[in-house]
C-alpha positions as CSV (number, residue, x, y, z in Angstrom):
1,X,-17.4,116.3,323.8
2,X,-20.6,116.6,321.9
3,X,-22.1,119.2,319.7
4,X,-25.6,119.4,320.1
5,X,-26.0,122.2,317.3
6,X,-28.1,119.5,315.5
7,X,-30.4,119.5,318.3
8,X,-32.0,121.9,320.5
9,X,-30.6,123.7,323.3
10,X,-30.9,124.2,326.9
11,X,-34.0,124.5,328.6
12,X,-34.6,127.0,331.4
13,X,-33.0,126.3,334.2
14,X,-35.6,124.4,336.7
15,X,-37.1,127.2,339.1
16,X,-35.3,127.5,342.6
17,X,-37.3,127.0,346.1
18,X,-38.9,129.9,346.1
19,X,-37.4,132.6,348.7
20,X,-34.9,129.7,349.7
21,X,-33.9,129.4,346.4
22,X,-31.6,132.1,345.5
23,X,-28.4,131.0,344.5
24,X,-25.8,131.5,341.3
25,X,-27.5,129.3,339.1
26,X,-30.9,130.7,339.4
27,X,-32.1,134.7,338.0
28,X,-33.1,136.3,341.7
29,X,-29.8,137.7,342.3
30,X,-29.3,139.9,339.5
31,X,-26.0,140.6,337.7
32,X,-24.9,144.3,338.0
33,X,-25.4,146.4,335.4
34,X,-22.5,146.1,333.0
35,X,-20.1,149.1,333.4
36,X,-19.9,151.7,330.5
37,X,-15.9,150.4,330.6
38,X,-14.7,147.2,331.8
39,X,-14.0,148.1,335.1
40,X,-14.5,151.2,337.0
41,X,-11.3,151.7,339.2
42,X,-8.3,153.9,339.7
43,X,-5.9,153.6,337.2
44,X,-8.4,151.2,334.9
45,X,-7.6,150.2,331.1
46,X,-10.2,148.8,329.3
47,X,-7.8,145.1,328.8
48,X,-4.6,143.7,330.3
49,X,-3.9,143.8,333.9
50,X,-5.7,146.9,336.1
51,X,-4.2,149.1,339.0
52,X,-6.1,148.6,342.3
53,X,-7.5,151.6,344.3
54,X,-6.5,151.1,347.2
55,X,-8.2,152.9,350.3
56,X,-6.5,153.1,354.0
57,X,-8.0,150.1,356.0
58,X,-8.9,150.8,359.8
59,X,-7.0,148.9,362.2
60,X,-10.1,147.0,362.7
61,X,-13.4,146.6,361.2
62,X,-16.0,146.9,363.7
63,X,-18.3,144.4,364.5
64,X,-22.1,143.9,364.0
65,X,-22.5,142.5,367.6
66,X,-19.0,143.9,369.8
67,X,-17.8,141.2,372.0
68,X,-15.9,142.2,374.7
69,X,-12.3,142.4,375.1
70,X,-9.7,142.6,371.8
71,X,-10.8,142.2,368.2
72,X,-10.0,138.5,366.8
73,X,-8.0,140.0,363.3
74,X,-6.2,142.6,362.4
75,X,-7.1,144.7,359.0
76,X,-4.2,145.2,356.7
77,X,-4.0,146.7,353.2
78,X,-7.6,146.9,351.3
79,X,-8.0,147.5,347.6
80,X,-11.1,147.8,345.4
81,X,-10.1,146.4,342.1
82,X,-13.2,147.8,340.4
83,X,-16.9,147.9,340.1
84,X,-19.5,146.6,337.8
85,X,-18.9,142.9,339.2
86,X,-21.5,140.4,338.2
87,X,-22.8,138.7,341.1
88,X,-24.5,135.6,339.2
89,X,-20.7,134.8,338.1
90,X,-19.7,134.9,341.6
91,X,-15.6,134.1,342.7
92,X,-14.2,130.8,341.7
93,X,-10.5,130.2,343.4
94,X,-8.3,127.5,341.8
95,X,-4.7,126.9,343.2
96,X,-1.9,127.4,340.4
97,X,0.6,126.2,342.7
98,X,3.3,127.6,344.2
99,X,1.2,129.6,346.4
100,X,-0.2,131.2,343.4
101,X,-3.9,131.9,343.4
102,X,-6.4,132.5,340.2
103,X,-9.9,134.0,341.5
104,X,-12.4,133.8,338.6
105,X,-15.0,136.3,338.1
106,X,-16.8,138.6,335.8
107,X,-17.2,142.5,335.2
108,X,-20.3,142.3,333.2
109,X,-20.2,140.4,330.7
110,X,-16.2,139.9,330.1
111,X,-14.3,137.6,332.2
112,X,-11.8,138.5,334.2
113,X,-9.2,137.1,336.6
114,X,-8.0,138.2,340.2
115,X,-4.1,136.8,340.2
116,X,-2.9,136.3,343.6
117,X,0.9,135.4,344.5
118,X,2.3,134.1,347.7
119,X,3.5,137.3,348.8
120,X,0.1,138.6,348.6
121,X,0.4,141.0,345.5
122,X,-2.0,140.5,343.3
123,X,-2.8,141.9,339.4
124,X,-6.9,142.0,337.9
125,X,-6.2,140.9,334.2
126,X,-8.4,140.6,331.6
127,X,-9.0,137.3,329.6
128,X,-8.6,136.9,325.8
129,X,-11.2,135.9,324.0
130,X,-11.3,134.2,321.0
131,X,-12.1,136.3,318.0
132,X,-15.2,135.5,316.2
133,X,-16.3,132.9,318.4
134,X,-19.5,132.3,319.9
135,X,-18.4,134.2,324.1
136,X,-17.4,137.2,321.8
137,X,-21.0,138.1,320.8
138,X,-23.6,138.0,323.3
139,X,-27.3,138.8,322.0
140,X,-28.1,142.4,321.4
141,X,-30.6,143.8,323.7
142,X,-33.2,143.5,321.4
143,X,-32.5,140.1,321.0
144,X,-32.0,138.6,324.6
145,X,-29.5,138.4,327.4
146,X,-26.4,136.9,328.4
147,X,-25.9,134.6,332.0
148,X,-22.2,134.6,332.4
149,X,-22.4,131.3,335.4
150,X,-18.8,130.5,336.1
151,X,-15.0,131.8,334.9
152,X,-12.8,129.2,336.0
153,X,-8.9,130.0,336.0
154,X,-6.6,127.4,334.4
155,X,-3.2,129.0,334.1
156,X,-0.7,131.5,334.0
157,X,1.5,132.4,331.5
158,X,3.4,135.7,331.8
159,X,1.2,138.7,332.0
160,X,-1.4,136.2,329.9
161,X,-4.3,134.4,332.1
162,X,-6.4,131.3,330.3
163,X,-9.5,130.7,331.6
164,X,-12.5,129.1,331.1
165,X,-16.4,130.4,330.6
166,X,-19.8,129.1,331.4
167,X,-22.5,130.6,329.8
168,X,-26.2,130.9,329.1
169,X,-27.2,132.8,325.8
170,X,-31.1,133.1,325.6
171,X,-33.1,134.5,322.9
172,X,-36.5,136.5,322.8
173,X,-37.5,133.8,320.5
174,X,-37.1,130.8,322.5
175,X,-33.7,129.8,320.9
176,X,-31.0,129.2,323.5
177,X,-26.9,128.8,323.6
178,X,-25.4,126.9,326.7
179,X,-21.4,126.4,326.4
180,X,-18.7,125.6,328.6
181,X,-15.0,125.5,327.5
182,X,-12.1,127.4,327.5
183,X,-12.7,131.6,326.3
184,X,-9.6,131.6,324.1
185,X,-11.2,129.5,321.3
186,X,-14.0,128.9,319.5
187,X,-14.2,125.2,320.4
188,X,-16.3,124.8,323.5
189,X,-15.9,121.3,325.1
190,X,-19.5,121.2,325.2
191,X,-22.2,123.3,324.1
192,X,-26.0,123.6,323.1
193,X,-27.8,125.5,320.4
194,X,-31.3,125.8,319.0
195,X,-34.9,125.9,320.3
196,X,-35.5,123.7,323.6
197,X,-38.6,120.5,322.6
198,X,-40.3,121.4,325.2
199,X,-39.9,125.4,324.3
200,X,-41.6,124.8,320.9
201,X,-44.8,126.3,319.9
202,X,-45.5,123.1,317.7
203,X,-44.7,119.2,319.2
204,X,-42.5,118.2,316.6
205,X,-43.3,115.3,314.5
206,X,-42.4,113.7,311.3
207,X,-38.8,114.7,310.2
208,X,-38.2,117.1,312.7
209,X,-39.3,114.8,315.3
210,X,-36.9,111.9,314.0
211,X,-33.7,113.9,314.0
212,X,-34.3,114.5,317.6
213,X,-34.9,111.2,318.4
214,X,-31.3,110.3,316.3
215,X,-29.1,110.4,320.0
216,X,-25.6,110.9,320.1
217,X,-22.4,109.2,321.1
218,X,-21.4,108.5,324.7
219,X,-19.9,106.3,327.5
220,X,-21.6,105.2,330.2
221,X,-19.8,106.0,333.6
222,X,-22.0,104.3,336.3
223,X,-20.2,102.5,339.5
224,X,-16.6,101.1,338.9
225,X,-18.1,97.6,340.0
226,X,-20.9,97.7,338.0
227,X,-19.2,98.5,334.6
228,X,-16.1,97.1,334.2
229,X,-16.7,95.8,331.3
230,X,-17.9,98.8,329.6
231,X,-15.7,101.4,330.4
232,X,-13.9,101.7,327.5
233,X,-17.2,101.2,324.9
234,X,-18.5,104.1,323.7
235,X,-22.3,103.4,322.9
236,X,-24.9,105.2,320.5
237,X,-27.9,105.8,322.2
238,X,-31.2,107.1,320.7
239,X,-33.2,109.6,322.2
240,X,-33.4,113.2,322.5
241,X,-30.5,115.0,324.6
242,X,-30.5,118.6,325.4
243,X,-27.9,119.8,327.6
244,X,-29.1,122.4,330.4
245,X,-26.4,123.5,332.3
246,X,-22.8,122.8,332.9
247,X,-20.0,124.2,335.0
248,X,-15.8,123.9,334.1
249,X,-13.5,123.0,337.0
250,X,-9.6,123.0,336.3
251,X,-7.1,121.5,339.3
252,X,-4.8,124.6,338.2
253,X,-2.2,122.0,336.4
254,X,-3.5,121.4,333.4
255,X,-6.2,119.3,333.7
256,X,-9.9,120.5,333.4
257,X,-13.5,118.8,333.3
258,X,-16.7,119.5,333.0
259,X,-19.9,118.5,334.4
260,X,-23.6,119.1,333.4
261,X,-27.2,118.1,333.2
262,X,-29.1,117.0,330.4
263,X,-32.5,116.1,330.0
264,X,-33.2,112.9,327.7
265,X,-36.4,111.8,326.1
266,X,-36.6,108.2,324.9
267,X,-39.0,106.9,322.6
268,X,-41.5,103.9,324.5
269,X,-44.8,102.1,322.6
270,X,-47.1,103.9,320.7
271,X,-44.7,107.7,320.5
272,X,-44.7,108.2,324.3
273,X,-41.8,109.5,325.3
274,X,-40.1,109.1,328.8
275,X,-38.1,111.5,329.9
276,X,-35.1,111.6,332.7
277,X,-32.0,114.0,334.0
278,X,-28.7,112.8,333.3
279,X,-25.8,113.7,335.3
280,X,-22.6,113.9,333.2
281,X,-18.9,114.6,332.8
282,X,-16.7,115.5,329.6
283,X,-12.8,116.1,329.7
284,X,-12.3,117.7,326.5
285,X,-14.0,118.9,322.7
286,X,-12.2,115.2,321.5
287,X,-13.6,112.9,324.2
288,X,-16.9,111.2,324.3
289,X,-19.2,112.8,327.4
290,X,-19.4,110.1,330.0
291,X,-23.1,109.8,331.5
292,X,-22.8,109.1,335.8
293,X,-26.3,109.5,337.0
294,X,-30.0,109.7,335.8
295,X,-33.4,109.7,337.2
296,X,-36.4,109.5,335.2
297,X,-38.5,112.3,335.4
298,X,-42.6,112.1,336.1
299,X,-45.1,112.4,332.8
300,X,-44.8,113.6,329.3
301,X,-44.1,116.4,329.1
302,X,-41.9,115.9,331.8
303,X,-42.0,117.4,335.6
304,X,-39.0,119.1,335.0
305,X,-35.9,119.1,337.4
306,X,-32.1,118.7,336.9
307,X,-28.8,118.6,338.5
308,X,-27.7,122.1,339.3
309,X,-25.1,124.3,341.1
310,X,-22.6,121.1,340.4
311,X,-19.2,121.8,341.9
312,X,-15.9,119.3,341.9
313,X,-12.6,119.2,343.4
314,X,-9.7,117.1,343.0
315,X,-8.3,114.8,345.3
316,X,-4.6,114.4,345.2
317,X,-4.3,111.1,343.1
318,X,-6.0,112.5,340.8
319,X,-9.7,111.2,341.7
320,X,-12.3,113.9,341.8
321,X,-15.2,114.8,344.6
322,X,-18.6,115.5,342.8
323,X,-21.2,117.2,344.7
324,X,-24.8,118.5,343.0
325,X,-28.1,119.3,343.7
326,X,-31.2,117.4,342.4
327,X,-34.6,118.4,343.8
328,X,-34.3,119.6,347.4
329,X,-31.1,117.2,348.5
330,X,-27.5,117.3,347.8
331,X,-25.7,114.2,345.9
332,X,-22.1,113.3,346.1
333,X,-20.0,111.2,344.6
334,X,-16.2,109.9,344.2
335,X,-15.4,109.6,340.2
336,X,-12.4,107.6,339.5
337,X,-9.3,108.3,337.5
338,X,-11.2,107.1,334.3
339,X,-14.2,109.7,335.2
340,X,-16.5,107.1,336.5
341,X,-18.3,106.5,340.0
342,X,-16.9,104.7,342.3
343,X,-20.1,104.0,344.3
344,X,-23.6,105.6,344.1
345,X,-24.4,109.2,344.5
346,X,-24.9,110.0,348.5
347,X,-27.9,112.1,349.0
348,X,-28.1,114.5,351.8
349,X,-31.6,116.3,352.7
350,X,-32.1,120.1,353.1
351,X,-32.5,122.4,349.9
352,X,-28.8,123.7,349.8
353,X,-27.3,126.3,348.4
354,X,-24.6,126.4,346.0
355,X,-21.6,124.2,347.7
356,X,-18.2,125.0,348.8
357,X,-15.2,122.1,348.1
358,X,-11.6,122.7,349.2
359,X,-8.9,120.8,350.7
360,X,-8.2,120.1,354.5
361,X,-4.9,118.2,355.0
362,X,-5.6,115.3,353.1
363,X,-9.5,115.5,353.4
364,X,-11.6,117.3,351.0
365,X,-15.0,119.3,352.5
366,X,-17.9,120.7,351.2
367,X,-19.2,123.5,353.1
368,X,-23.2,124.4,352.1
369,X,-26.4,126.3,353.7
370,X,-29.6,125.1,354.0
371,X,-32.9,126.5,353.5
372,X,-34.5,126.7,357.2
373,X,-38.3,128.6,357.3
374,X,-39.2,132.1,355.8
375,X,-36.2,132.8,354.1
376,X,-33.6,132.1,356.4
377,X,-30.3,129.7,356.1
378,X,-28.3,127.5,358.3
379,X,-24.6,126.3,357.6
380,X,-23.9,122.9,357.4
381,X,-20.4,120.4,356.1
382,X,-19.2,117.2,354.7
383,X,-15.7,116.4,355.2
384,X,-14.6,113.6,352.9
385,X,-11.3,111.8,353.6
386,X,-8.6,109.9,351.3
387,X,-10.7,106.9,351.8
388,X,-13.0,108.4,349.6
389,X,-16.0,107.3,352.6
390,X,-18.9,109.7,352.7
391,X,-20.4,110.6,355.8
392,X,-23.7,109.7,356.6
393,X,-25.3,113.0,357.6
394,X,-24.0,116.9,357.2
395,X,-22.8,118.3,359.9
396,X,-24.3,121.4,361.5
397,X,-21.7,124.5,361.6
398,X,-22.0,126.4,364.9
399,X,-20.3,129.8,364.5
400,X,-21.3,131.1,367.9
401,X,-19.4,129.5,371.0
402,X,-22.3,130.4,373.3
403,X,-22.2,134.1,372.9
404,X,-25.2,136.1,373.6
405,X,-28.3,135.1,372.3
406,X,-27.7,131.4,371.7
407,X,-28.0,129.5,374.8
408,X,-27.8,126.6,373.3
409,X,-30.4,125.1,375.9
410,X,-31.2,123.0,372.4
411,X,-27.6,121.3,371.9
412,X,-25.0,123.7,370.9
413,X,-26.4,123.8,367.4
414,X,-30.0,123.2,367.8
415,X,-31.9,125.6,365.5
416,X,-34.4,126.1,368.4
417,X,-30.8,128.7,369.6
418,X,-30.4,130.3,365.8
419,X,-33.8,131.3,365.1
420,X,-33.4,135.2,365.0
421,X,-30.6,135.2,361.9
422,X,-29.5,133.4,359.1
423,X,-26.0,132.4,358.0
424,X,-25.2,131.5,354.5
425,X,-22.8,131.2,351.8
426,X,-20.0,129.6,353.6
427,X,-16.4,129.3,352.2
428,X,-13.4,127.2,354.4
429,X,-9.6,127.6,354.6
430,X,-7.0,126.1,356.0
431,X,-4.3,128.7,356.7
432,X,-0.5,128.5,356.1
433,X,-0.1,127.4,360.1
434,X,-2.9,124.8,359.9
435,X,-5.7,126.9,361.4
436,X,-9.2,126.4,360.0
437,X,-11.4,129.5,359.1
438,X,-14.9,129.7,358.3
439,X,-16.4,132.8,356.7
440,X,-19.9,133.5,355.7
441,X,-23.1,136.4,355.1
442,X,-24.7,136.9,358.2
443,X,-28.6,138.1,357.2
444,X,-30.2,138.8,354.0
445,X,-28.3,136.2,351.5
446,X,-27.0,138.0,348.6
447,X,-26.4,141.4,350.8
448,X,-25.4,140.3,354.2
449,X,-22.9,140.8,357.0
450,X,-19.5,139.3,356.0
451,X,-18.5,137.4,359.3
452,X,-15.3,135.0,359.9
453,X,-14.9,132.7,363.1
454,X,-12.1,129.6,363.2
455,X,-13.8,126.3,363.5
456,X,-12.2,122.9,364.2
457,X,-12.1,119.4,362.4
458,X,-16.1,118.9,363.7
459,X,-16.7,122.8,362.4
460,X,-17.7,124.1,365.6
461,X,-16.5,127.4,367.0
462,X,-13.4,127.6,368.6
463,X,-13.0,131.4,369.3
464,X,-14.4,134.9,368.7
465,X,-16.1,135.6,365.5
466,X,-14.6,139.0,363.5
467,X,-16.7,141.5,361.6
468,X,-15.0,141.8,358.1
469,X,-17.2,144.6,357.2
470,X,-17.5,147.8,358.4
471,X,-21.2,149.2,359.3
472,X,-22.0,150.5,355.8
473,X,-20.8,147.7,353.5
474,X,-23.3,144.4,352.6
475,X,-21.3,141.9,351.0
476,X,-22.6,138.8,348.6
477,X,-19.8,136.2,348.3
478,X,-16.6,135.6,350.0
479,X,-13.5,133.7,349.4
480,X,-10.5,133.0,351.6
481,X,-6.9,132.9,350.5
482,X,-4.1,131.4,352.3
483,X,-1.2,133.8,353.1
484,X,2.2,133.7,354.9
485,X,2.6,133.6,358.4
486,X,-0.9,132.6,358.9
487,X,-1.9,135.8,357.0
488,X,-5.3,135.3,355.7
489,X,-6.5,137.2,352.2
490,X,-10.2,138.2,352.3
491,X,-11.8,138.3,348.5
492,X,-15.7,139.6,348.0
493,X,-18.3,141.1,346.2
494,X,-19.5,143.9,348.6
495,X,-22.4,146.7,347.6
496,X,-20.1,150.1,346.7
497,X,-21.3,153.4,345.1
498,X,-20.6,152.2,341.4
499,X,-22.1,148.7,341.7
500,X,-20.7,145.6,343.2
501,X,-17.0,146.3,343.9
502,X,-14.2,143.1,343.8
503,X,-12.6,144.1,347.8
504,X,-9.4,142.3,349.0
505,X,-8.7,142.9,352.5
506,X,-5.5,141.5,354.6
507,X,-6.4,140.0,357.6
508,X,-3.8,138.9,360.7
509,X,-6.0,136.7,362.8
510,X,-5.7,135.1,366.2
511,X,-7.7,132.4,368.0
512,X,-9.3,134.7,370.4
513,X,-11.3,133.0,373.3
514,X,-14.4,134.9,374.1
């Protein structure tokens, strides 16, 4: 862990692609307006655990495009746990074990927890937050705005849920807050406060400019092979370090980490400064940050860019999948017990959107969208096995199984077929009798058609596709949680009369051929 409170904070986060760009770690999908309680629902208390509404779910939801013969799924029970979610937070699932589920989120600004059980039953409680401390007081309107980026579940204990918060905290006057840690303490594992260097009306020089330039602690964490010898050396480097983002991950049994990007300036002849993007990875507020990856960055100041929307996942021996954006590719890696590479970042082309990791037998996958032309987005996957070998190339996800309007004269995922639509936002499950699901937003990302198709090992199409939705709802994000009997629990963000609305809906699915 570092404190960088004697430094300055967190620049703004690197502009996305344009239209292509949206995603949860950029400002073009707008968090709700915060609620005037913390959650607007039926039988609501303003802390502690909250009553669903539930509403009487249709025996099917109908489909955008109806295919012939019977529905793929069944609807079962639907409840809207409240309104007022924030949509830059998104859902974050972590397995508790024993069937348990923790689906992270936010209602405004407070952070909140969807607990799922086996059975299905599930409870929206509140997290505590640490009195006095830092997530307890976001910035008065006057005075700037809050990004709440990530809640991550990390356990259960009673009716209590701990959890952990990702946050940006920016000020009308240029100063800026960026923590990650867990919410009920003050102690965040890593954090940033103060006014960005490259943010400042005035270079800084003299003094000033010195105490940037002191550096900080750290270990470096480069390829296995490459750094044996250092592993266990923690080294003081000089230079200027400014953390810019970071994102909490938690394997829902204790153990958490974080990783983030900083941007570095080091001194060179004559006061230049060269500047680079460092990928790194802290376990705790005691431990020294462990630095993975950098890539020096283009002039002084700098061309700016970082490594964003970072997500992780463990594998079962304890060694964790890394994957990250940095300009317009996605770069994975395999860290090693110790928290250091085990090879080089992969890099994948194609701007993607913010990835999806979760288990598959013993594999792990990623499941991502690209940016294809004028706004649109196309699925794609990276399934990682025990070996820890990375693939060379994504994989195209086809959804469609030849239905109407995709020929596939191309290939049966050519995009020369998928031209008219875009698919985005994907999220993968395995169910309880070894089925493989897929569901994603069909059309406008951020407020699409929530669609959900079974796939195979390749992620191709193996039956009919099922419109969660009915013809009035848009939905932003989706998660899938594994039921009994092959049950399948749908979790999403969908457009309602009071805001965004937190929807589960129980689905009983069959692979239906079309």
């Amino acid at each position: 862990m570092h404190d960088f409170r004697r430094v300055a904070p967190l620049l703004p986060l690197l502009p996305l692609l344009l239209v292509a760009a949206c995603d949860r770690g950029s400002s073009d999908i707008t968090p709700s307006p915060i609620p005037s309680a913390a959650v607007t629902a039926s039988g609501t208390s303003s802390a502690g655990s909250i009553t669903p509404a539930v509403a009487a779910a249709p025996s099917t939801a109908a489909p955008i495009k109806p295919p012939e013969g019977p529905p793929a799924c069944k609807a079962g029970e639907k409840k809207v746990w409240g309104s007022g979610a924030n949509k830059l937070t998104g859902l974050s699932v972590v397995d508790l074990g024993e069937g348990r589920h923790g689906v992270g989120l936010a209602m405004g600004y407070d952070p909140y927890v969807l607990v799922v059980e086996k059975s299905g039953e599930g409870r929206l409680v509140k997290v505590a937050v640490g009195k006095g401390s830092h997530l307890a007081k976001p910035p008065k309107a006057e005075e700037g705005t809050r990004k709440v980026m990530r809640v991550t579940p990390s356990k259960v204990d009673g009716e209590k849920v701990y959890a952990f918060v990702d946050y940006h905290d920016e000020y009308k006057d240029k100063k800026r807050r960026v923590a990650c840690g867990p919410a009920d303490t003050s102690d965040a594992w890593n954090h940033f406060d103060g006014t960005p260097w490259l943010d400042r009306p005035e270079k800084p020089t003299g003094e000033e400019r010195a105490k940037l330039l002191k550096g900080h602690e750290y270990e470096r964490g480069h390829a296995e092979d490459d750094a044996k010898a250092k592993v266990d050396e923690a080294e003081d480097e000089k230079g200027y370090h400014e953390l810019r983002d970071c994102r909490t991950f938690s394997d829902g049994g204790g153990h958490a980490w974080i990783v983030g990007s900083e941007l570095e300036a080091d001194e060179k002849a004559e006061g230049a400064l060269e500047w680079k993007s460092t990928l790194m990875v802290d376990t705790g507020n005691k431990d020294n940050e462990v630095h993975l990856h950098e890539i020096v960055l283009k002039g002084d100041p700098p061309a700016l860019a970082s490594f964003e929307v970072p997500i992780s996942h463990a594998f079962d021996d304890g060694s964790l999948l890394l994957a990250t954006r940095f300009s317009s590719t996605l770069r994975v890696g395999i860290l090693g017990k110790n928290k250091r590479l085990k090879s080089k970042l992969a890099s994948y082309p194609g701007f993607p959107t913010i990835p999806h990791a979760t288990k598959d037998g013993e594999d792990l996958v990623i499941v991502t969208s690209v940016a294809k032309e004028k706004g649109q987005f196309a699925l794609r996957a990276l399934r990682v096995p025990k070996s820890y070998e990375l693939p060379k190339k994504l994989v195209a996800i086809d959804t469609h199984m030849g239905d109407a309007g995709h020929d596939h004269a191309h290939g049966h995922d050519d995009e020369a077929d998928h031209h008219d639509h875009s698919e985005t936002d994907p999220t993968f499950l395995r169910d309880t009798q070894g089925r493989r699901w897929l569901a994603f937003i069909e059309g406008k990302r951020g407020s699409g058609d929530l669609e959900l198709v079974p796939v195979d090992e390749k992620f191709q199409a193996i039956g009919k596709r099922f419109s969660v939705l009915d013809d009035k709802s848009l939905a932003s994000e989706v998660r899938l949680l594994p039921l009994p009997d092959g049950k399948i629990l749908v979790v999403s963000l969908r457009e309602g009369r009071g805001g965004t609305e937190l929807v589960s809906e129980e689905l009983t699915c069959n692979i239906v051929k079309e």
